[in-house]
C-alpha positions in Angstrom: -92.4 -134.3 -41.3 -93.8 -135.3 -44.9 -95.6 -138.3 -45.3 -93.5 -140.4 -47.8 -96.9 -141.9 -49.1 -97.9 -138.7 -50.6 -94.3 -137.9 -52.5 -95.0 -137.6 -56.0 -93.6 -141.5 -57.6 -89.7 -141.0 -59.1 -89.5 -140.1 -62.6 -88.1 -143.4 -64.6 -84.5 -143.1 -65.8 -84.0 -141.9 -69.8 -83.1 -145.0 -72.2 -79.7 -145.1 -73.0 -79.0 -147.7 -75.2 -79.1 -147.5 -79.1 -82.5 -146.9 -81.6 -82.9 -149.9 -84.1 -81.4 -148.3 -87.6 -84.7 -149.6 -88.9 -86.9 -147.8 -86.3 -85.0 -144.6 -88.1 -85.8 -145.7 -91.5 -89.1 -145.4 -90.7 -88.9 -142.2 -89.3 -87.8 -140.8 -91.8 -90.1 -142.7 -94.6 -93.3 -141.3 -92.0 -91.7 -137.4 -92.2 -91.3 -137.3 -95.7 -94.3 -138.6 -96.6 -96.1 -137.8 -93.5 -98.5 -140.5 -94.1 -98.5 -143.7 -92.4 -99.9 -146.0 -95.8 -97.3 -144.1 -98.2 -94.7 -144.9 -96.0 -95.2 -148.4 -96.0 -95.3 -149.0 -99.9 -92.1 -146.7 -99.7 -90.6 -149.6 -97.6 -92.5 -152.1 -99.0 -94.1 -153.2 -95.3 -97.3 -153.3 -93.9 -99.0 -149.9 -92.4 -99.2 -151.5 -89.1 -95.7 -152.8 -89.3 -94.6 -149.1 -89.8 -97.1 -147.8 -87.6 -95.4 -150.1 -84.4 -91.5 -148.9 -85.2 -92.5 -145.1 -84.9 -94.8 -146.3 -81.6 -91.3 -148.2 -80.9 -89.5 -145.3 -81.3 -91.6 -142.4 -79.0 -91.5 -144.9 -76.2 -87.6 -145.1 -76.3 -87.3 -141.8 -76.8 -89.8 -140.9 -74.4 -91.8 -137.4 -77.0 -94.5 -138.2 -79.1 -92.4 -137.2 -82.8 -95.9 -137.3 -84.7 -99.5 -135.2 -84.4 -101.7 -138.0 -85.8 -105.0 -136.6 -87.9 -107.8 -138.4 -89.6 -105.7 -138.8 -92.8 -102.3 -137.5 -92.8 -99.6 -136.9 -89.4 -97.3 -134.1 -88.7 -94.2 -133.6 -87.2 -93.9 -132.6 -83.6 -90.7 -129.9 -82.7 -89.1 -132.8 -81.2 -89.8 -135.0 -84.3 -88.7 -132.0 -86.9 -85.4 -131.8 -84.3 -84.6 -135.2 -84.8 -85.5 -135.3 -88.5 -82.5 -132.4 -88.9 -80.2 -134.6 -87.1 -80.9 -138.0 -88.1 -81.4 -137.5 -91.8 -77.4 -136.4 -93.2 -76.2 -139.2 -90.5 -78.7 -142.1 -92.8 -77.4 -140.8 -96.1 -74.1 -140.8 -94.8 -74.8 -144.5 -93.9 -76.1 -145.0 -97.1 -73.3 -143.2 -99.3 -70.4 -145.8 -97.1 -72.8 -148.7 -98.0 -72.8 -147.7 -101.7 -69.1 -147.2 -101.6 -68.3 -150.0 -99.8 -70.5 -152.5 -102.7 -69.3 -150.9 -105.2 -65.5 -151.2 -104.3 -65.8 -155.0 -103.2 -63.6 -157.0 -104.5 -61.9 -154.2 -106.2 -58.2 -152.5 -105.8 -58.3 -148.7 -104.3 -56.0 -146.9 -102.7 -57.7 -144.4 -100.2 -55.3 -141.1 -99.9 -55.6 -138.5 -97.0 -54.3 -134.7 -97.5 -55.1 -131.0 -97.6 -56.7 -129.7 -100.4 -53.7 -127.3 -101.4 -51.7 -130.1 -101.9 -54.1 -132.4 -103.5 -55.2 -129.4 -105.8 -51.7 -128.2 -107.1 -49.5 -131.2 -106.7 -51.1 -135.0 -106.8 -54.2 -134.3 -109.0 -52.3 -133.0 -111.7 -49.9 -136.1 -111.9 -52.0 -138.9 -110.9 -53.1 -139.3 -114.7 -49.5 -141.1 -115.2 -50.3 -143.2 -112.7 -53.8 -144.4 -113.6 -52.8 -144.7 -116.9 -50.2 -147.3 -115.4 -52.6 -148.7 -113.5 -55.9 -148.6 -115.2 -57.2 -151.4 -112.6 -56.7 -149.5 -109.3 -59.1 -147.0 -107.8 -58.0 -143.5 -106.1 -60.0 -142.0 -103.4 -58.6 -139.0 -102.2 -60.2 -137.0 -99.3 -59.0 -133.5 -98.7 -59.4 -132.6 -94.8 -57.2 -130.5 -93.1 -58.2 -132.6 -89.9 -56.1 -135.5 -88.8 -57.0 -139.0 -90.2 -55.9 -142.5 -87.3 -54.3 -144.8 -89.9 -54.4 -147.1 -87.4 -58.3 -147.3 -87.3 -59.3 -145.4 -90.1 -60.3 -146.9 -93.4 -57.8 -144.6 -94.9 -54.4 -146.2 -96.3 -51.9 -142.9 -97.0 -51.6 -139.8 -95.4 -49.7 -137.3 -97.0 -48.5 -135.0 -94.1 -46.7 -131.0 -94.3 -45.3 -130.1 -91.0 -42.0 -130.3 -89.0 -39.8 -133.2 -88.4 -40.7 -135.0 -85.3 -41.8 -138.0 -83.5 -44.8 -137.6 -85.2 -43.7 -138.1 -88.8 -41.5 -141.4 -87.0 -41.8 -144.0 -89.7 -42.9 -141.8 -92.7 -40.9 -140.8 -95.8 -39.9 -137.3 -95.8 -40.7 -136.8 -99.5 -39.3 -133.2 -100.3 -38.8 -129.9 -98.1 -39.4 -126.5 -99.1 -38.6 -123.2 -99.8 -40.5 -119.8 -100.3 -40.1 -117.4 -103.5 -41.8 -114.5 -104.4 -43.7 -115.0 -107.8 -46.1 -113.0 -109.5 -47.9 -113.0 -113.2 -45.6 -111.9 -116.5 -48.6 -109.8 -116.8 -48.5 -108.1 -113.6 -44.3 -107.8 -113.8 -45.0 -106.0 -117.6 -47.6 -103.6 -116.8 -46.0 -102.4 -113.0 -42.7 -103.2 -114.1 -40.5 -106.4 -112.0 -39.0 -105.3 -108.6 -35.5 -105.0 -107.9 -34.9 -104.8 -104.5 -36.9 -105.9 -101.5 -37.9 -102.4 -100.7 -39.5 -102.4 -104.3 -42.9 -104.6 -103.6 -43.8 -102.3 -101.3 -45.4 -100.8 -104.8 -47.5 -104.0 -105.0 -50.4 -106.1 -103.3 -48.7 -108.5 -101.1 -50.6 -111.8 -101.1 -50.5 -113.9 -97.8 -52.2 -116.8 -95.2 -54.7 -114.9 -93.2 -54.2 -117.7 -90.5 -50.3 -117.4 -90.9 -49.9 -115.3 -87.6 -52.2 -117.5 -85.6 -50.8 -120.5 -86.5 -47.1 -121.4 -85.0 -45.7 -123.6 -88.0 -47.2 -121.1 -90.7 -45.4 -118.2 -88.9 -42.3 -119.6 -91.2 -44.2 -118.6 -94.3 -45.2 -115.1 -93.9 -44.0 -111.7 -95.9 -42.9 -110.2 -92.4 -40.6 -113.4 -91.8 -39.4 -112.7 -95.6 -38.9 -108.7 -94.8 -37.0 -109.3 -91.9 -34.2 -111.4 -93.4 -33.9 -109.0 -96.2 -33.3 -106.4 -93.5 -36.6 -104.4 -94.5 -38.7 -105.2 -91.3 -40.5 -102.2 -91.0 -41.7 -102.1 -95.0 -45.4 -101.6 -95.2 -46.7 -103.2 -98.9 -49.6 -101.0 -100.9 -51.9 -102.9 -99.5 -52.5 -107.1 -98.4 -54.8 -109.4 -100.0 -55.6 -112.5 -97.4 -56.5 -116.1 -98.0 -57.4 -119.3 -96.1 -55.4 -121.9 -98.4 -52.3 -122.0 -100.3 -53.8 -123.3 -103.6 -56.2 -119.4 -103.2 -53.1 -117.7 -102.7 -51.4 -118.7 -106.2 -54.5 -118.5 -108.0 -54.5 -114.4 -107.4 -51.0 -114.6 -108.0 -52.1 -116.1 -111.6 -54.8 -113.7 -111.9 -51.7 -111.1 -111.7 -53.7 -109.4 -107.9 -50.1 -108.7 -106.6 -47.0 -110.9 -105.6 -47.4 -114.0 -103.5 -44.8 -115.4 -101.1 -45.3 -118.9 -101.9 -44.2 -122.7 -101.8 -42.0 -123.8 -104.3 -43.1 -127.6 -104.4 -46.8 -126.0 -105.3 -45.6 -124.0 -107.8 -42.6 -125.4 -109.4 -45.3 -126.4 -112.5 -46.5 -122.9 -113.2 -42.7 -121.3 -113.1 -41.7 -124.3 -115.3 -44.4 -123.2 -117.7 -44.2 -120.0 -117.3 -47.6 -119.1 -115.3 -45.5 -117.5 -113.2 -42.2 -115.9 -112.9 -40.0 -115.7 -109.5 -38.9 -112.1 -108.7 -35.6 -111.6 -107.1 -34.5 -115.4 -107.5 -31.7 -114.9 -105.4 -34.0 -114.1 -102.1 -35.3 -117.1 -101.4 -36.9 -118.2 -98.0 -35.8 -121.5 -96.9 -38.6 -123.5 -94.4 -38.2 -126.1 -91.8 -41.2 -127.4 -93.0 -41.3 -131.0 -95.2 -43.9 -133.2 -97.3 -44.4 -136.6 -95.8 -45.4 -139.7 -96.7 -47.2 -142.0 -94.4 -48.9 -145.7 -94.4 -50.9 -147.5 -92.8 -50.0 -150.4 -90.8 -52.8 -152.5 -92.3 -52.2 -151.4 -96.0 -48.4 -151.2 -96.1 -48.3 -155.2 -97.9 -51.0 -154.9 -100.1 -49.5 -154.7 -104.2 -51.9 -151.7 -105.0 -50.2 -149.1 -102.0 -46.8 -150.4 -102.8 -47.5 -149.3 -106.5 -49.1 -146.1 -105.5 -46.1 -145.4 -103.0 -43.5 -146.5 -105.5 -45.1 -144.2 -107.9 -45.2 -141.2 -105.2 -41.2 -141.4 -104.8 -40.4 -141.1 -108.1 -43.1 -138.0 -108.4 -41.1 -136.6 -105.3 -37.5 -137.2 -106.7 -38.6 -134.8 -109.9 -39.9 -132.5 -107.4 -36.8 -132.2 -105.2 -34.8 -131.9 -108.5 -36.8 -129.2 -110.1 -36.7 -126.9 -106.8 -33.3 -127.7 -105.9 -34.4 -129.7 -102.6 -31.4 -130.9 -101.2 -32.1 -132.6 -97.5 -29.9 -133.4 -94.7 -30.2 -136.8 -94.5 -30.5 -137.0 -91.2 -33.5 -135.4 -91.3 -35.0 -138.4 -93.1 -37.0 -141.2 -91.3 -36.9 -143.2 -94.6 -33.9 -141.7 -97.0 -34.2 -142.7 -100.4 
């Protein structure tokens, strides 16, 4: 049997808990200038001050992160590992700190959507608005991921997806239907289709995600060819893209005819961008626009402004494409 006396002492559990932001800030001030004095007029500390926060730091972290030399340092691979990691995380810091000064004790309204919609449907019409309302600020971030209003710093969400318990509480502000557009210039030169069996002479433009995604299944071509009892039809050829706002830019560069959303492009039809082909085949969705706020933001003047501005923006919307909903479908009819 081993005597324990000679089994090598136990290894001392890795630190867990958080690195000082300022042992960070030095970190980084050391890497960039990889000089210990330079660093400290950067921060305006002493050279031994900066000198015990990067010590500080190697001992909780357990790696030496520097090669000290007679007159200058280097970065170790763990310290040029951490440098890649830790340096977008402090400017991020630094941008939110920015933000946050500069918006004290000012009104904003902080907006959460895609960037289709927030390309081709509020950015256009939000000049009204701030003309209106020349004293509140807009921040809009376009994200397809999903934003807590309850814990976020985000007061709207602006939502497309089916009705459901998750849209409980939101205002459905229009629904949607699909039409098939395509450039005047496009429709003069190739001449415009007749029958559904006719764009099988053109590029078909469509989601390249639509047949992975369940809720975008509603929007594809083959969806659209099926109810006009052309299943089978095979197009020229397809052009694919990731977002809706990509699809009806080729459709305006005249690239072939787009199967898209008439909420997103009742503008261009209005001016004539576009032109709908075969009006009469229209593809009605089960998809809808909502409107959701923030339990923390719902009493504040600014958001009730913004959202009072929104459902007027969304009545001429449901007029100009015709949107007529069931009211039932409503969680907040107007």
């Amino acid at each position: 049997m081993a005597n324990p006396s000679h089994q090598p002492p136990a290894r001392p559990l890795p630190r867990s808990r958080p690195v000082g932001l300022g042992h960070w800030r030095a970190f980084l001030a050391v890497a960039e200038h990889l000089n210990f004095r330079a660093a400290a007029e950067s921060l305006s500390l002493t050279q031994s001050a900066v000198s015990r926060q990067i010590q500080a730091l190697e001992d909780e972290i357990g790696l030496p992160l520097f090669l000290r030399h007679t007159r200058a340092v280097e970065l170790t691979g763990s310290g040029a590992q951490l440098l890649r990691s830790c340096t977008p995380a402090i400017e991020r810091i630094d941008a939110a700190v920015r933000l946050a000064r500069q918006s004290a004790g000012r009104k904003s309204v902080a907006i959460t959507t895609w960037a289709s919609f927030a390309s081709m449907w509020l950015i256009p019409r939000m000049e009204a608005f701030q003309r209106d309302n020349p004293d509140i600020d807009i921040r809009i971030d376009a994200s397809d991921l999903p934003v807590d209003l309850d814990t976020s710093d985000v007061d709207l969400a602006l939502r497309y997806t089916l009705p459901g318990h998750r849209m409980q509480g939101g205002q459905r502000l229009f629904g949607e239907q699909l039409a098939v557009v395509a450039s005047p210039w496009l429709l003069k030169a190739s001449g415009t289709p007749q029958t559904p069996a006719e764009m099988a002479r053109f590029t078909l433009i469509e989601a390249g995600d639509a047949h992975r995604t369940a809720n975008l299944e509603w929007l594809t071509w083959r969806r659209w060819f099926d109810t006009q009892g052309c299943g089978q039809l095979q197009p020229k050829r397809w052009l694919y893209f990731n977002y809706a706002h990509q699809i009806v830019q080729a459709a305006l560069a005249g690239q072939g005819l787009a199967l898209a959303r008439m909420p997103l492009i009742a503008d261009a039809l209005a001016s004539g961008d576009l032109v709908e082909v075969m009006p009469g085949h229209r593809l009605d969705s089960p998809l809808a626009y909502w409107l959701l706020t923030g339990p923390r933001s719902s009493q504040r003047p600014e958001i009730q402004a913004f959202c009072a501005w929104l459902a007027l923006e969304a009545e001429n919307t449901r007029r100009a494409i015709g949107d007529m909903p069931d009211p039932d479908t409503l969680a907040s009819p107007y």
